[in-house]
N, C-alpha and C positions, 0 to 999 in steps of 0.2 A: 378123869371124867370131865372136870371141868374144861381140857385142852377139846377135847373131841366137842363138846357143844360150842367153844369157842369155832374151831374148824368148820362147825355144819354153817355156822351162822354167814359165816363170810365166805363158804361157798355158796348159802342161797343170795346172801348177798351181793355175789357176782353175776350170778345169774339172771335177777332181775334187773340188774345192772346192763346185761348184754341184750337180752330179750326189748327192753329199752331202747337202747340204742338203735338195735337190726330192726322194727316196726318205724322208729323215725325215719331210718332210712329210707322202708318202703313207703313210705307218706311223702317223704319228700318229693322220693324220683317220680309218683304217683301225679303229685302235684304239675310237676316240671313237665311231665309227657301230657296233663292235661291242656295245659297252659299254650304247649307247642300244640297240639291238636285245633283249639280252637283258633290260632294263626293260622293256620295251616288252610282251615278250613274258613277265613276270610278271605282269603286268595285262590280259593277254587272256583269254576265258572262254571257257569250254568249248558243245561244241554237236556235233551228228553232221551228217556230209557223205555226198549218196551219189556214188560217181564216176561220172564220163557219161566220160571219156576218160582214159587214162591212159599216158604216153612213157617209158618205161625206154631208160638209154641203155647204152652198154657200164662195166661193172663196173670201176672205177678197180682199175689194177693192184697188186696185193698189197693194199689198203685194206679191201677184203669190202665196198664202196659202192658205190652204182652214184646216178649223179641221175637223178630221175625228175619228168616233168612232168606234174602234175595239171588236168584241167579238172573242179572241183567242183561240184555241188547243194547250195549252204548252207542248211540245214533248223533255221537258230538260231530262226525265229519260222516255223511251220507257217504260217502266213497269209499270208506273204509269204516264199516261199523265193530265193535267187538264185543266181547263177552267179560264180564267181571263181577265176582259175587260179593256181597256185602251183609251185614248186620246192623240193623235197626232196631230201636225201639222203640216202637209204636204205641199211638195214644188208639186204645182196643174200637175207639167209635170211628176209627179210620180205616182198621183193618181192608173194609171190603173195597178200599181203592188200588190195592195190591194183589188182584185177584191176575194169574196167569194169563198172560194174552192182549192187560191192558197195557197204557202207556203213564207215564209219570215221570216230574220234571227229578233233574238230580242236580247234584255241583260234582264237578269233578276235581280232585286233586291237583293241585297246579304242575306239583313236584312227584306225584306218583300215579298214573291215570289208571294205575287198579282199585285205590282207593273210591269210594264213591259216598258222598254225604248227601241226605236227603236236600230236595229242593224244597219241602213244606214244613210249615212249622207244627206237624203235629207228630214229628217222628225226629229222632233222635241217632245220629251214627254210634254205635260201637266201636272201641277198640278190640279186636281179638289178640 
């Protein structure tokens, strides 16, 4: 009897042992891909978008956010405009600047020009 309690013990005690480790890990790389994001998005340049669609979702509680899904007109080289969608999260007193049809400034990825990070400080890029 007392082998089998010894046995549970130190298999819950590797368990939490592992569960440990695997959430560090995900906090670390967490960390490491945020870290790189905001580089990233120091070196993106400015350029105006106009919106063709635009997803608000419900208002994260108490936060005043809501995320919102962009489908953009990228107007960085008049000659050649494209299309690239994105996710933001917006401060909800800004929302109605993101209504379909309008324009609004962005940054664009240096290294990726699908990416697209807001131009205003009242909204927020996501990662998907």
């Amino acid at each position: 009897m007392a082998y089998v309690l010894i046995a549970a013990s130190a298999a819950v005690a590797a368990l939490i042992t592992a569960v440990y480790f695997i959430r560090r890990r995900k906090a670390v790389s967490w960390m490491k891909r945020t870290r790189e994001s905001a580089g990233r998005e120091n070196r993106a340049f400015f350029a105006n978008a106009s919106i063709i669609k635009s997803e608000a979702g419900i208002p994260e509680q108490g936060g005043g956010t809501a995320r919102v899904k962009l489908l953009l007109n990228i107007l960085s080289d008049p000659d050649k405009p494209y299309t690239a969608s994105t996710v933001w999260l917006v401060d909800i007193t800004a929302i109605d600047y993101l209504k379909q049809g309008g324009e609004i400034s962005v940054k664009i990825d240096a290294d990726d020009p699908k990416i697209i990070y807001p131009g205003a400080s009242w909204a927020r890029y996501v990662m998907v």
